[in-house]
ROLOLUM-132650 format. One line per 2 residues: their letters; for each residue x, y, z of C-alpha. Coordinates in Angstrom, 3 decimals. Layout:
BEGIN
a) X:Y:Z | ...
//
This chain:
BEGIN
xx) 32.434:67.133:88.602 | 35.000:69.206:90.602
xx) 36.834:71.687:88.863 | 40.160:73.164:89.148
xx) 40.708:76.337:90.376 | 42.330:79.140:87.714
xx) 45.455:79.290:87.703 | 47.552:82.851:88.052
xx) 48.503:84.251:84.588 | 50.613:86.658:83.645
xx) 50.279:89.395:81.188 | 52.773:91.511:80.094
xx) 53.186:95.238:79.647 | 53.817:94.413:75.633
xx) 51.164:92.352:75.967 | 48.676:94.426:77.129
xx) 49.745:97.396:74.564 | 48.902:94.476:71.701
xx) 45.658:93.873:73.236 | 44.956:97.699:73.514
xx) 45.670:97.920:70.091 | 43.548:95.157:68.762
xx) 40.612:96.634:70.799 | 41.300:99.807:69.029
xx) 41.191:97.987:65.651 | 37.370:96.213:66.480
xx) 35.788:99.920:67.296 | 37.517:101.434:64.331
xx) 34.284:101.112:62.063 | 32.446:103.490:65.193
xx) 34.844:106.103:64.993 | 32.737:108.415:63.872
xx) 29.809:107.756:66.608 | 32.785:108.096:69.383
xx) 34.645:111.075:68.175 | 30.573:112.404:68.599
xx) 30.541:111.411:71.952 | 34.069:112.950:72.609
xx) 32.870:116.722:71.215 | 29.989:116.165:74.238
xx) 31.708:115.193:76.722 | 34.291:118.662:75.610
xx) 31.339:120.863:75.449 | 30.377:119.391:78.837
xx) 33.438:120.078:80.617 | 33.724:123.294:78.762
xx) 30.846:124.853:80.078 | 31.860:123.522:84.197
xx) 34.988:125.161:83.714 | 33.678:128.246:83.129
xx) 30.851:128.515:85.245 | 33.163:128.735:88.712
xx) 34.290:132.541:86.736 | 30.711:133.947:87.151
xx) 31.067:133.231:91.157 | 33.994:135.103:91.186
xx) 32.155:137.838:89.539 | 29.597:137.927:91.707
xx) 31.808:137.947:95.151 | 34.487:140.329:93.494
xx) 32.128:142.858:91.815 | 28.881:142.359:93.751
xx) 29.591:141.848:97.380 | 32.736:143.530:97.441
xx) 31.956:146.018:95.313 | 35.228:146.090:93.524
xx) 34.992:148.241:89.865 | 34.532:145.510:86.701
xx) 37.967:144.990:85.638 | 40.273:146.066:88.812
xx) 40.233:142.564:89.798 | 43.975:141.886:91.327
xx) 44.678:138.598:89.094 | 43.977:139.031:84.999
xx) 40.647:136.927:83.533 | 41.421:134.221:80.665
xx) 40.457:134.977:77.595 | 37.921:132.673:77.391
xx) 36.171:134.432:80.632 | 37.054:138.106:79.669
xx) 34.494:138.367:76.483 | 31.867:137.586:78.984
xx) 33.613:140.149:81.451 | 33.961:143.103:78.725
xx) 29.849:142.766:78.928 | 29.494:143.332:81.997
xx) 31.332:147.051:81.563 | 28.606:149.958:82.856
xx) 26.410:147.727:84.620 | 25.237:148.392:87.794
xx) 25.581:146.042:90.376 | 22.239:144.600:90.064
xx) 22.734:144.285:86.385 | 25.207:142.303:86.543
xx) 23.102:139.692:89.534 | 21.169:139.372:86.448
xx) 23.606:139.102:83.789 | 25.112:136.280:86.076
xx) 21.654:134.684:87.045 | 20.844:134.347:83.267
xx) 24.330:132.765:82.423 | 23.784:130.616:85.206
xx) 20.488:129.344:84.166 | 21.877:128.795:80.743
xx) 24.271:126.580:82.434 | 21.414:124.496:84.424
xx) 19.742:124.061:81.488 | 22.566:122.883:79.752
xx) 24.579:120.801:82.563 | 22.405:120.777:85.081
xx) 24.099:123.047:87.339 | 27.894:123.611:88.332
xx) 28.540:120.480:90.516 | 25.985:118.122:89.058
xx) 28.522:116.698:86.888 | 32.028:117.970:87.982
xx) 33.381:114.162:89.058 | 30.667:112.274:88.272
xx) 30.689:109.616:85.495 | 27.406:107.622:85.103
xx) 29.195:104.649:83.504 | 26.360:101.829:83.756
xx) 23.417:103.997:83.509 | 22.852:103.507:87.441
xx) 22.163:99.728:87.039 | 22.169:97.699:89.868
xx) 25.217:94.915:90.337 | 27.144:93.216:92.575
xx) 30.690:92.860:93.733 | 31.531:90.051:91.551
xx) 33.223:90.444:87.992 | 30.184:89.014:85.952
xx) 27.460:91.227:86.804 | 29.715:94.069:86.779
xx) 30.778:93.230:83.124 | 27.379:92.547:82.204
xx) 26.566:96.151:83.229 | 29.436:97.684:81.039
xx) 27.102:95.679:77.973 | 25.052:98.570:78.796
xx) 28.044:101.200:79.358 | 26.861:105.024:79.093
xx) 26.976:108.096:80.833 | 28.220:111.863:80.996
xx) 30.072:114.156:83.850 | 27.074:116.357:83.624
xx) 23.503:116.255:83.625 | 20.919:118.575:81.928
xx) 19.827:118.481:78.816 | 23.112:118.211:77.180
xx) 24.177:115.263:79.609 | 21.046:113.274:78.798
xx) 21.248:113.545:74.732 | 25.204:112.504:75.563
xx) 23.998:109.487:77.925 | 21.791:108.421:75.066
xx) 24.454:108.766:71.910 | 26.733:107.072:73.514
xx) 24.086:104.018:74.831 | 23.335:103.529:71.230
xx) 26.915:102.975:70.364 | 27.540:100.916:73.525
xx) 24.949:98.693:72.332 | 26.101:98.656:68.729
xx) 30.069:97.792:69.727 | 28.665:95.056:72.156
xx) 26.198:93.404:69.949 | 28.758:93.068:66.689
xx) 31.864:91.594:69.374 | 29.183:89.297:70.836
xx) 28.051:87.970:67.407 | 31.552:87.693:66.773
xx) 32.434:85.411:69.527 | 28.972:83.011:69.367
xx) 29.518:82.260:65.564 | 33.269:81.942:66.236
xx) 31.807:79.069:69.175 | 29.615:77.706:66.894
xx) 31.993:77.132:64.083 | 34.537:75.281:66.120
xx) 35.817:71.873:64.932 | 33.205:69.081:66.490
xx) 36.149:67.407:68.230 | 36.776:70.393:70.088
xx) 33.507:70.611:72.018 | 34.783:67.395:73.744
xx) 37.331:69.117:75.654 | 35.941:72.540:75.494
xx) 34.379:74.255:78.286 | 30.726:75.314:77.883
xx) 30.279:77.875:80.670 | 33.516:79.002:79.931
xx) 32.401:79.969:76.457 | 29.141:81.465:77.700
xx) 30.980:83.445:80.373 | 33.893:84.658:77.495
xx) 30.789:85.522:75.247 | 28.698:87.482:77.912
xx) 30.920:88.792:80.777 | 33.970:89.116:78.682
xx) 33.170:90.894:75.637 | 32.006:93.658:77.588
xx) 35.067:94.695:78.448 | 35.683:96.127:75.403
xx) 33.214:98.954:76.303 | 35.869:100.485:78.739
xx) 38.662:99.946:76.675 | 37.278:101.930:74.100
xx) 35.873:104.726:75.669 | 39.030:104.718:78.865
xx) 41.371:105.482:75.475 | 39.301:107.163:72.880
xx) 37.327:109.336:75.349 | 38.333:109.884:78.723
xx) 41.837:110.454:78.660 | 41.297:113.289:76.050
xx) 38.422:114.677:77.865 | 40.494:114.285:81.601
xx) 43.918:115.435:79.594 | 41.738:118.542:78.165
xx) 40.398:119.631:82.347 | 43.998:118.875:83.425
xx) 45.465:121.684:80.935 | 42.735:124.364:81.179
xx) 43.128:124.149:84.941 | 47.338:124.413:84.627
xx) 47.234:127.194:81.735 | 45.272:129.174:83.696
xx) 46.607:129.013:86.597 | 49.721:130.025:85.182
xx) 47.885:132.872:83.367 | 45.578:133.961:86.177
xx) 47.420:132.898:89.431 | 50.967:133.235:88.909
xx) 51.470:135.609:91.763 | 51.289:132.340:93.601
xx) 53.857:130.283:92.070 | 53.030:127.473:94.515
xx) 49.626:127.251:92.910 | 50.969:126.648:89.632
xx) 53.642:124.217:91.077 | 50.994:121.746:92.595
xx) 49.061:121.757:89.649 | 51.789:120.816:87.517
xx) 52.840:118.297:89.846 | 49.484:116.590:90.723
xx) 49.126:114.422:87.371 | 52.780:112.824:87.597
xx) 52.546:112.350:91.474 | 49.227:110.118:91.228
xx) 49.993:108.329:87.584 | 53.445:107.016:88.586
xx) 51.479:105.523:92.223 | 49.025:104.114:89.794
xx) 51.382:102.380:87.144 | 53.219:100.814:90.617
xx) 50.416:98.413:90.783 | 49.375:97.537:87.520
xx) 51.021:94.388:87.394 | 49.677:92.912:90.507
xx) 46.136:94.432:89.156 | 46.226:92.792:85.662
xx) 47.122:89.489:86.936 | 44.230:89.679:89.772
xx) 41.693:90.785:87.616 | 42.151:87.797:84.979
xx) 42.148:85.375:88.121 | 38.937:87.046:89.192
xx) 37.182:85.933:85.482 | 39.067:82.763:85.448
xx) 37.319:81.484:88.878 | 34.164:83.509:87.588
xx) 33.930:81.337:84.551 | 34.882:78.074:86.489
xx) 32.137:78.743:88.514 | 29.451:79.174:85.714
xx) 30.970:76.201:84.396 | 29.838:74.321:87.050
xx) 26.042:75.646:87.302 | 26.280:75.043:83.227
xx) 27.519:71.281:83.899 | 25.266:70.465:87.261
xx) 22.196:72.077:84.960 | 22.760:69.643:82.581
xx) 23.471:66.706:84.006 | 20.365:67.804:87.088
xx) 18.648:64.039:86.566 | 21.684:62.176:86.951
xx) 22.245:64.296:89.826 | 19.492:63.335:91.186
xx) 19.047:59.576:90.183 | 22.722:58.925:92.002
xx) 21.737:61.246:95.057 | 24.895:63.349:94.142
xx) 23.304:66.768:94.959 | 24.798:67.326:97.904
xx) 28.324:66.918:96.381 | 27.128:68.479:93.314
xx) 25.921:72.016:96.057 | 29.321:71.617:97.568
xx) 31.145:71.648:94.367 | 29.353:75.162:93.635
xx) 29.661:76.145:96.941 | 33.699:75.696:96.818
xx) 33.969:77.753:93.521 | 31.668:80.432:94.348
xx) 33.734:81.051:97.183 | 36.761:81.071:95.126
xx) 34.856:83.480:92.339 | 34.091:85.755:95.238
xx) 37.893:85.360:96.646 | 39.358:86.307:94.007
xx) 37.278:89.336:93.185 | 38.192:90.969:96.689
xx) 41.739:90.147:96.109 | 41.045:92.850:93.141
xx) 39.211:94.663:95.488 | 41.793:95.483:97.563
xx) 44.099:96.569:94.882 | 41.546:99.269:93.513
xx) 40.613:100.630:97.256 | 44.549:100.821:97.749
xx) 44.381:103.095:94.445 | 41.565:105.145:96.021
xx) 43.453:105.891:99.218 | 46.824:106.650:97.032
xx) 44.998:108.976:95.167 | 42.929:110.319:98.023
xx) 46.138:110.691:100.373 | 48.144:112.750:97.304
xx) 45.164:114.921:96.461 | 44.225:116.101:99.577
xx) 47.847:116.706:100.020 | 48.465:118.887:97.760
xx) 45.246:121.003:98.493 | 45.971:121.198:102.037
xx) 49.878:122.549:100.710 | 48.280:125.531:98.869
xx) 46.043:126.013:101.237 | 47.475:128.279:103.325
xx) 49.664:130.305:100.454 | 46.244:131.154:98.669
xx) 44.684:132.689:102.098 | 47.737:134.496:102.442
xx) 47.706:136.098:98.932 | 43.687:137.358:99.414
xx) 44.967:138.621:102.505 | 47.780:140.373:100.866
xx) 45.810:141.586:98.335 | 47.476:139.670:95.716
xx) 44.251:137.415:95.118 | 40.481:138.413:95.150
xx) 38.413:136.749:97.539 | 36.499:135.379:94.289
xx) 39.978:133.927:93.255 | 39.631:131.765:96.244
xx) 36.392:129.865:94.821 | 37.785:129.707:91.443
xx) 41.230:128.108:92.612 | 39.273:125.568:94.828
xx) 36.696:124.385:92.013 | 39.797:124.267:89.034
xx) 41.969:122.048:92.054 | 38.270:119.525:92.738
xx) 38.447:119.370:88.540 | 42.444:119.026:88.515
xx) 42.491:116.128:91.337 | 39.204:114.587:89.970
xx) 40.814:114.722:86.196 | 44.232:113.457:87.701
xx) 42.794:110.623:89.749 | 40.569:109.802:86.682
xx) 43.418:109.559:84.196 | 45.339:107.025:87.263
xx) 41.931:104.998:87.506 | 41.605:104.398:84.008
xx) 44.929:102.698:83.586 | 44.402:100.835:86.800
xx) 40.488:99.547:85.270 | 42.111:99.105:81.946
xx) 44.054:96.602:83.512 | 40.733:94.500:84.259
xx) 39.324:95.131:81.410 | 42.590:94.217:78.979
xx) 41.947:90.399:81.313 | 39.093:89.815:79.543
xx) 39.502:91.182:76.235 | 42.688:88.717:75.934
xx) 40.144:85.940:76.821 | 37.962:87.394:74.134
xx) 40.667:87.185:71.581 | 41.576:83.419:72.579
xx) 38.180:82.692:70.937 | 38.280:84.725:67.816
xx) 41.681:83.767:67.528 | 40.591:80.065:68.032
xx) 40.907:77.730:64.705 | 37.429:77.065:62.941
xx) 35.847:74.543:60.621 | 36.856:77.239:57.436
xx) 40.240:77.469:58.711 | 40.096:73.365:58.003
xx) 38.917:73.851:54.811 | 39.897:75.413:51.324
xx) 37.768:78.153:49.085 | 36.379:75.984:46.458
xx) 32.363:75.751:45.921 | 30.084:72.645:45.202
xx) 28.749:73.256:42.111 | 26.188:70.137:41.989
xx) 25.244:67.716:45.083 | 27.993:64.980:45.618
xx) 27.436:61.508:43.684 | 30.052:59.104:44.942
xx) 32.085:58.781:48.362 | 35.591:58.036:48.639
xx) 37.457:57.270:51.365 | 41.315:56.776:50.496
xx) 44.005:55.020:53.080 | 42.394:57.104:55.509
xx) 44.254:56.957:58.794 | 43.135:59.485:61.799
xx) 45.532:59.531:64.962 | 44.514:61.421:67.887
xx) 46.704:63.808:69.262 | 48.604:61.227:72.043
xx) 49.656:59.241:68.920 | 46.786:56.828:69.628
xx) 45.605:55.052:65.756 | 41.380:55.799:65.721
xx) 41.546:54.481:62.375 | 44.202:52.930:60.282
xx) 44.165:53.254:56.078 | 40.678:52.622:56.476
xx) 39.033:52.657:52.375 | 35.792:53.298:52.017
xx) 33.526:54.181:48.721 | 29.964:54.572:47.773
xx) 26.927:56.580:46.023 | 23.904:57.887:46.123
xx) 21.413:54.897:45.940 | 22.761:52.987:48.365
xx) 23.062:51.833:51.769 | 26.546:51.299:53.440
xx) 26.181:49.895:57.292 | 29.139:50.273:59.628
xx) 29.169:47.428:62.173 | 31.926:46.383:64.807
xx) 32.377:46.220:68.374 | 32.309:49.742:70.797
xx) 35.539:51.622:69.933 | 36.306:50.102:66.957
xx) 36.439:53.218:64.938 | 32.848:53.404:63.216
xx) 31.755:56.834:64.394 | 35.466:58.443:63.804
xx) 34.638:56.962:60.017 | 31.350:58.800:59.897
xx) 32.453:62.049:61.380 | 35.694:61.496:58.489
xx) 32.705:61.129:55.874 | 31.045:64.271:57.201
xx) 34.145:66.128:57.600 | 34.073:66.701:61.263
xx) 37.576:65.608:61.440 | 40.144:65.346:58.805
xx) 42.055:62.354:58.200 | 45.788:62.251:59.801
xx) 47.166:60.715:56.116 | 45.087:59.357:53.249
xx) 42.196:61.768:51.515 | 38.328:61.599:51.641
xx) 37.387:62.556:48.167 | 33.572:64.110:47.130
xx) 33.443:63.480:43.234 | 36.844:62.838:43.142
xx) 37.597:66.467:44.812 | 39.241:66.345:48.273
xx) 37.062:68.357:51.005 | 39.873:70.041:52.493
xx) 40.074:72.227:49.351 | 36.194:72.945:49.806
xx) 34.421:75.383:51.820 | 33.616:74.355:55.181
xx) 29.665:75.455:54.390 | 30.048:73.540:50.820
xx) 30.768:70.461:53.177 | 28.293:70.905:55.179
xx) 25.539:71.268:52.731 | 26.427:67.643:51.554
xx) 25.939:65.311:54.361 | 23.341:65.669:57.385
xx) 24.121:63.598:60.492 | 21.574:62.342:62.863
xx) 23.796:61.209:66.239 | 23.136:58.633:68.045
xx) 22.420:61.016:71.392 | 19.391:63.149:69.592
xx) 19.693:67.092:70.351 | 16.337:68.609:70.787
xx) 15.684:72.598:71.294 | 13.617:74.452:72.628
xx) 11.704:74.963:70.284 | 8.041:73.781:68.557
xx) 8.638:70.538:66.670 | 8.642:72.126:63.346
xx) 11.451:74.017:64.043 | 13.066:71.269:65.657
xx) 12.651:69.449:62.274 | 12.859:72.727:59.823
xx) 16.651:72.949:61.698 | 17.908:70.310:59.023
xx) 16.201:72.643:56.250 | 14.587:76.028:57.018
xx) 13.139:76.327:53.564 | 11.358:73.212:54.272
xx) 7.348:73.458:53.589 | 4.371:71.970:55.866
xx) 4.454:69.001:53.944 | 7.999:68.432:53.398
xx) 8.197:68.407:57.384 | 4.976:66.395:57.886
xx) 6.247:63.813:55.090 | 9.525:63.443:57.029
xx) 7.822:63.499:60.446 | 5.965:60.311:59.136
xx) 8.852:58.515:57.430 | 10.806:58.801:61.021
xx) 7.654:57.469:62.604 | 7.084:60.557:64.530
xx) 3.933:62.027:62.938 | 1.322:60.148:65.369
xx) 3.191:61.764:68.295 | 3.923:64.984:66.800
xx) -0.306:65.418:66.059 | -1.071:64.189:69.812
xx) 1.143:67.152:71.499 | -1.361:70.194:73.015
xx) -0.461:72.310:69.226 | 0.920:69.780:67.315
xx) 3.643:70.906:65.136 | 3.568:74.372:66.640
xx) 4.361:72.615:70.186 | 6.997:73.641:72.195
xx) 8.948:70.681:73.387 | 11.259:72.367:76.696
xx) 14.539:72.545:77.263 | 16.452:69.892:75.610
xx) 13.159:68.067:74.790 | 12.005:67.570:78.244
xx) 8.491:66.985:77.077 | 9.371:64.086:74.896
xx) 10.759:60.696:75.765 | 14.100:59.230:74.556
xx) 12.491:57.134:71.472 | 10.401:60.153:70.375
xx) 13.662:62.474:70.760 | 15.506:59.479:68.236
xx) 12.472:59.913:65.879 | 11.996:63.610:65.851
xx) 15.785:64.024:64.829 | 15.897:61.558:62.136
xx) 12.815:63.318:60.859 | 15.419:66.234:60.768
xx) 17.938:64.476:58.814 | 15.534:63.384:56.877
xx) 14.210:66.865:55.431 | 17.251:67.590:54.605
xx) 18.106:67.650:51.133 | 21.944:67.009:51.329
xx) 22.772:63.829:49.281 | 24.303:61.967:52.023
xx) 22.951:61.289:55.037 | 24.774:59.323:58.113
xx) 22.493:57.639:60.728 | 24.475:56.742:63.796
xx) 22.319:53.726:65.620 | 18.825:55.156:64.215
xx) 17.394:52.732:65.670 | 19.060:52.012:69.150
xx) 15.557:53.811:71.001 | 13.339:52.823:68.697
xx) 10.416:49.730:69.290 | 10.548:46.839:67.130
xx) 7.969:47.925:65.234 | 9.088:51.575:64.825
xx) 11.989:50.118:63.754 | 10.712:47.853:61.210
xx) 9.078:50.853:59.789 | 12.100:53.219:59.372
xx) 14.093:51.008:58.021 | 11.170:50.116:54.784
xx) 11.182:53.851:54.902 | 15.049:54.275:54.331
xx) 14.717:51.909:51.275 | 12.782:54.628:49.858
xx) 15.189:57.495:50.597 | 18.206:55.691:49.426
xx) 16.792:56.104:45.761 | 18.197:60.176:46.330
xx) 21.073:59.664:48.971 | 23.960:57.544:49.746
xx) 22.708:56.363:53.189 | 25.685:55.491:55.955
xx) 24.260:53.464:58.665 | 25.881:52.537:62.176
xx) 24.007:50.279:63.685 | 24.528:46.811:66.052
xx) 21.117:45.812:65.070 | 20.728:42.909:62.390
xx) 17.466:43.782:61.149 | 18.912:47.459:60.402
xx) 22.114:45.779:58.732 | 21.219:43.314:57.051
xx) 19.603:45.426:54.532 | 22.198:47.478:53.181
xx) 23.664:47.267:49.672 | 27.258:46.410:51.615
xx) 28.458:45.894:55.056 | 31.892:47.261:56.057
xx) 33.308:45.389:59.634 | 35.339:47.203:61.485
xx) 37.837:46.038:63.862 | 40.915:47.970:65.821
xx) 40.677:51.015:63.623 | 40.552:48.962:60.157
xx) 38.158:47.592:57.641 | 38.673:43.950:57.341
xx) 35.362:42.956:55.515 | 33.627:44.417:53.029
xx) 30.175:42.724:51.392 | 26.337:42.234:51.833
xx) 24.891:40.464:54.675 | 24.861:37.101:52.660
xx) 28.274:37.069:50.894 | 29.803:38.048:54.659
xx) 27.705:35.008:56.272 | 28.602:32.282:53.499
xx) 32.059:32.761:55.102 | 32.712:30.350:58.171
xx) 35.399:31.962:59.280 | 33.600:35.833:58.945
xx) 34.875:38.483:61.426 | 31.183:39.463:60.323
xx) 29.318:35.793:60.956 | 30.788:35.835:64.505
xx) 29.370:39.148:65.545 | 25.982:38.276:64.543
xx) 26.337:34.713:66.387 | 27.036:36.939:69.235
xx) 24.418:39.610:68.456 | 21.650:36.480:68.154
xx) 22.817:34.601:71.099 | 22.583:37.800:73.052
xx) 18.441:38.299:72.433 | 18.279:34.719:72.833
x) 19.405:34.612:76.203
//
C-alpha cells in the first residue's frame, strides 16, 4: 500500500498559545517536583555567577597587588560579603581564601565552565537526525548547566519527573486508542497511533520544562548580568547598553521564523508517522507480501517515505541552523562592539584588569542566556507540532462518550432490537428497521448472503455501533444510557478473523475473563475443541504462541478464541462464522457443545453453514439490510417460496458440486 505524503498544516500563533496552555494544565499535578528542579537549576547558576568575582580577586589583589577594596569599579553586594573577608589578609591568604572558595565551587558545580552553556537535555543518549528518535530521547529528558555534585542530584530529580510526566501522558493516549469506537479502527491509522503515542507525547517534556524552567532560570542570568553591569560597570555606558540590547536583538530574529518552523516541524512528524505506518502495515501483511512477490514494491514503498521522513526533517534543519548563525552573527557582534571600549577603560584606569575577566564571563552567560531564551521559542515550536497531534487523540470521541452513566445491576435476560436502522456516514442504508429479540437460553442464527447486513446486526447487539434511528434495548433499558464498560461486560464476541497475542494460551483464553481458574480455562479449551492441541504444545497452557499466533494454524487460532468467548461469563455471546476453519468433525463437536452453553446465554450465531444453523431456536434471513424471515429451520423450509429454502438449495448444491 502506498501512502500519501503529509500534507503542510498550519498552526496559528493563538493556536499554539492554547496548546501551551493545555500542556501547562497536564503537568499541573508535578508542580511541586518542577518548581524543585527550578530552585537547582537557581542555585546552579547562582554559584557560576559568582565564581568569575574570585578571578578578579585574584588578578586585582594578587598579581597586581592592588589594596582589598581600592578596586576602580564597586563589588555587588552579593560579592562584597565575601570581599569584606578578605580585609587584613596577606596576599597569600587570600590565594587560599580563593583556592578554598574555589574548591567549594568544584565540588558543588564542577568547576566554573563545566556548566556555563551546557544543558544535558537527553542524558547524552545517542539519536539520530530524524524526529522519532530524537523525541524518543526527550521520553528520557534530564539534565543541568552544571556538573558536580549538585548537577548530578539535579540530573536525577528531574529524570524521575521526566519519567513520571511521560509515563501518565503515554497511558493517557494508549487507553484513549484502545477505547475508540470499533468502526473507527477501519479507517484509523495504526502506526500513526503508535508514532502519536511514542514519538509524540514526548514532546511534552520540553514544553514543560522550555516554560516552567528555563526561561526563569535564562530570564534570572540575563538580569544578574544587566544589574550588575549597571552597578559595577557603569563607567562604561556602552557595556551596559549591549547588555540591555542583546535579549531584544536575538528574540525578535527568533520570533521572525517561527511560523515557517512550526509548520516544518509538524510536516517532519507527519511524514515520520507515514513512514512507520508503512513498516506497521508491510509487518503485518509480510506473508501476503511474500505469497504475491510484492516485496520489492512493498521496499520501494518504504524506501519513498523514508526519504520523505528524512526530507522533511532537514527542511527543519535548516530553519534551526539559520537560528544558530542569527544568534551566533548578533552575539559575537555585540562582544566584538565592547570590545575595544572595555580595553580602553583598563587602560584608562577606569576598569581593573580583573574587570576584564568578569565582563567577558557575565557577556558568555548573557549571550548563552539570550540565545537560550530565542532557542526555546524556536524548539517550542516543534515541540507544540506534536503535542497538537497528542491532543487530536485525547480529544478523539470514545466508546463512554457513546454511552450514558447508568450501571448493570444484574446480567441482561432478553435482547431487543427495535426498528433499528444504521446508515453509514455517505448515506449508504447497512441496515434498515431491522427487529430483532431474544434471551438467554437460546440460539438465534443470522444467515444471508455477503453484505447483507449480518455482522453490522451483531456489532448493533454488542454495541460496537449505535443504531442511526430505532433503539437496541437490554432488559428493556436502552444501552446508550449505560456505561460503555456495563456494555461490555454483557456480550463477548468471537470474530470471524480470530486475534491471537503473544502470549501463552492461557492468557490468550484468560483475556475473555482474567479471574478465570485452571479449570474454567481447561473446561472451555475442551468445549472449543482446542484442549488436545493446547496439551501437545512444548508447555502446554503456559506456551507461548508468537506474534499474532504464528505458532498455531488458522483452525486452531478459530478454536483457541472461541475457547475465549467461551470463559467468559457475559450472558450473551455472538459467534461470527465459528465454524468457517473448523473440520467437520470439530465442527460437529462445537456445535453439541453450544447446546450446552445456551442453557446460561443467549447465543447469536452467523454462520453460512447448515449444520451450524439449522440448530438454532430461530433463524433470522437477512437480505439488503432487512429481516425478511424469521423462524426455525423447519417452519422456514415448509415454505416453497422461502428467501430461506433458496439459500440452502444453493448452500447444498454448492458441496454437491
Amino acid at each position: 500500500m502506498t501512502n500519501s505524503g503529509p500534507r503542510e498544516k498550519r498552526i496559528s500563533s493563538r493556536e499554539t498559545f492554547a496548546l501551551l496552555g493545555r500542556s501547562l494544565q497536564f503537568v499541573w499535578p508535578y508542580r511541586r517536583q518542577i518548581a524543585v528542579k527550578l530552585g537547582l537549576t537557581l542555585l546552579g547558576l547562582s554559584v557560576v555567577l559568582f565564581l568569575p568575582w574570585p578571578i578578579k580577586i585574584l588578578i586585582d589583589h594578587v598579581v597586581e597587588g592592588l589594596p582589598v577594596g581600592s578596586s576602580p569599579t564597586p563589588y555587588p553586594p552579593y560579592v562584597a560579603w565575601f570581599v569584606d573577608l578578605l580585609h587584613g589578609l596577606t596576599p597569600f591568604e587570600i590565594v587560599w581564601a580563593v583556592v578554598g572558595v574555589c574548591v567549594v565551587g568544584i565540588v558543588l558545580i564542577g568547576g566554573f565552565g563545566g556548566g556555563v552553556a551546557r544543558d544535558n537535555a537527553s542524558g547524552g543518549l545517542a539519536e539520530g537526525l530524524d524526529t522519532a528518535t530524537q523525541s524518543e530521547n526527550q521520553a528520557n529528558e534530564s539534565g543541568s548547566r552544571v556538573g558536580g555534585l549538585l548537577g548530578l542530584y539535579e540530573f536525577r530529580y528531574q529524570l524521575r519527573i521526566t519519567h513520571r510526566i511521560n509515563h501518565a501522558l503515554r497511558t493517557l493516549l494508549f487507553g484513549r486508542v484502545m477505547s475508540w469506537p470499533m468502526v473507527r479502527f477501519a479507517d484509523a491509522s495504526v502506526g500513526d497511533a503508535v508514532y502519536r503515542t511514542m514519538y509524540d507525547t514526548p514532546a511534552i517534556s520540553r514544553v514543560c520544562y522550555d516554560i516552567l524552567v528555563l526561561p526563569v532560570a535564562n530570564l534570572f542570568v540575563i538580569a544578574t548580568v544587566i544589574w550588575t553591569t549597571a552597578h559595577s560597570f557603569s563607567a562604561v555606558p556602552s557595556v551596559v547598553v549591549v547588555a540591555c540590547l542583546a535579549a531584544p536583538m536575538v528574540l525578535i530574529s527568533t520570533l521572525l521564523m517561527t511560523g515557517m518552523t512550526r509548520r516544518r516541524a509538524l510536516a517532519s512528524r507527519e511524514a515520520g508517522a507515514v513512514t512507520t505506518a508503512t513498516v506497521e502495515e508491510g509487518v503485518a501483511n509480510a506473508v501476503a507480501v511474500q505469497g504475491l512477490g510484492a516485496g520489492q514494491r512493498q521496499r520501494d514503498d518504504f524506501a519513498g517515505d523514508s526519504e520523505t521522513s528524512f526530507k522533511r526533517f532537514r527542511a527543519y534543519m535548516v530553519m534551526y541552523l539559520l537560528l544558530l548563525t542569527v544568534q551566533a552573527t548578533v552575539g559575537a557582534g555585540l562582544i566584538f562592539y565592547v570590545f575595544f571600549d572595555i580595553c580602553a577603560a583598563v587602560v584608562e584606569g577606569r576598569m581593573s584588569a580583573g574587570d576584564f575577566s568578569v565582563v567577558y564571563a557575565y557577556f558568555v552567560q548573557l549571550v548563552t542566556n539570550v540565545s537560550g531564551l530565542g532557542a526555546m521559542w524556536f524548539n517550542l515550536q516543534n515541540n507544540v507540532s506534536g503535542m497538537r497531534r497528542v491532543f487530536e487523540i485525547a480529544d478523539s470521541t470514545v466508546d463512554a462518550d457513546r454511552f450514558g452513566d447508568r450501571a448493570v445491576e444484574r446480567s441482561v435476560e432478553t435482547l431487543r432490537v427495535e426498528h433499528a436502522t444504521f446508515r453509514y456516514p455517505d448515506g449508504t442504508d447497512a441496515l434498515r428497521v431491522v427487529d430483532l429479540e431474544g434471551r438467554v437460553g437460546e440460539v438465534v442464527a443470522l444467515v444471508g448472503a455477503t453484505g447483507a447486513g449480518k455482522s453490522t446486526l451483531a456489532y448493533l447487539v454488542a454495541g460496537f455501533v449505535q443504531p442511526t434511528e430505532g433503539a437496541v434495548l437490554y432488559d428493556g433499558v436502552d444501552i446508550r444510557g449505560l456505561r460503555a464498560d456495563a456494555v461490555r461486560a454483557q456480550v463477548a464476541f468471537v470474530f470471524q478473523e480470530p486475534f491471537v497475542f503473544d502470549d501463552t494460551a492461557a492468557a490468550n483464553i484468560r483475556m475473555g475473563n482474567p479471574t478465570a481458574s485452571d479449570a474454567q480455562v481447561s473446561a472451555a479449551a475442551r468445549t472449543a475443541g482446542a484442549l488436545d492441541f493446547i496439551e501437545a504444545l512444548p508447555d502446554g497452557f503456559q506456551t507461548r504462541l508468537g506474534r499474532a499466533g504464528a505458532r498455531l494454524s488458522v483452525g486452531q487460532k478459530q478454536r483457541l478464541a472461541i475457547a475465549r468467548g467461551l470463559v467468559s461469563p457475559a450472558p450473551i455471546l455472538v459467534l461470527d462464522e465459528p465454524t468457517a476453519a473448523l473440520d467437520p468433525e470439530t465442527e460437529n463437536a462445537l456445535v453439541e457443545a453450544l447446546k450446552a452453553e445456551r442453557s446460561r446465554r443467549l447465543l447469536i450465531v452467523i454462520a453460512h453453514r447448515l449444520s451450524t444453523i439449522r440448530t438454532a431456536d430461530r433463524i433470522c434471513f437477512l437480505d439488503e439490510g432487512r429481516i425478511v424471515e424469521t423462524g426455525s429451520h423447519d417452519e422456514l423450509m415448509a415454505k416453497p417460496d422461502s428467501a430461506y429454502r433458496r439459500f440452502v438449495d444453493l448452500q447444498v448444491g454448492a458441496v454437491v458440486a
